[in-house]
N, C-alpha and C positions, 0 to 999 in steps of 0.2 A: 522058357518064355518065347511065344512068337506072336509076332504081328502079323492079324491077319485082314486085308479089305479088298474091296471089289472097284475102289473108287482111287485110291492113290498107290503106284508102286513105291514102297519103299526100301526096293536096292539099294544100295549105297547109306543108310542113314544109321548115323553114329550112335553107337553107347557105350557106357562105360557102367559096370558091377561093382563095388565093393561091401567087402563081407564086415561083418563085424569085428574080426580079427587084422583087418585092414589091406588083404589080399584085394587087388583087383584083377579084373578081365576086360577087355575097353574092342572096340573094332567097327565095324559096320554092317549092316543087313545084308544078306545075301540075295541073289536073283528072285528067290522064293518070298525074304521079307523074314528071316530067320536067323537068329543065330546059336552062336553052339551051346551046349548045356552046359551048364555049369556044374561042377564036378564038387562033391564035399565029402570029409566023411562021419561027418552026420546030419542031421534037419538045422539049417540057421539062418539065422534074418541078413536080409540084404539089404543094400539103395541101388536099383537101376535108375541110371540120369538120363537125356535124352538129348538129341539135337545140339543146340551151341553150350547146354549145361556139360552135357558130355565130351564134345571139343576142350574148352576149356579146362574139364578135370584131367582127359588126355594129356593136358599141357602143362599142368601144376600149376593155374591162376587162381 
């Protein structure tokens, strides 16, 4: 997954993954507006959250 715009950088802005099995991956955008792939070992549904929803799941609220 990556964000891509010509109008807003979004370095720095938070997310947080979790898988169906309840693994997460959480951190924030890199210089490019990217972040790392998420690795599985087969096809499965996610929820990516964004912004203060992502903070917050960061935090356990």
């Amino acid at each position: 997954m990556r964000g891509i715009t010509t109008l807003v950088n979004l370095e720095g802005y938070p997310y947080f993954v979790e898988s169906a099995d309840g693994r997460t991956v959480s951190g924030r955008l890199d210089e490019d507006g990217r972040m790392p792939r998420v690795r599985a070992d087969a096809a499965a549904n996610y929820r990516v959250y964004w912004g203060d929803e992502a903070l917050a799941r960061q935090e356990g609220v």
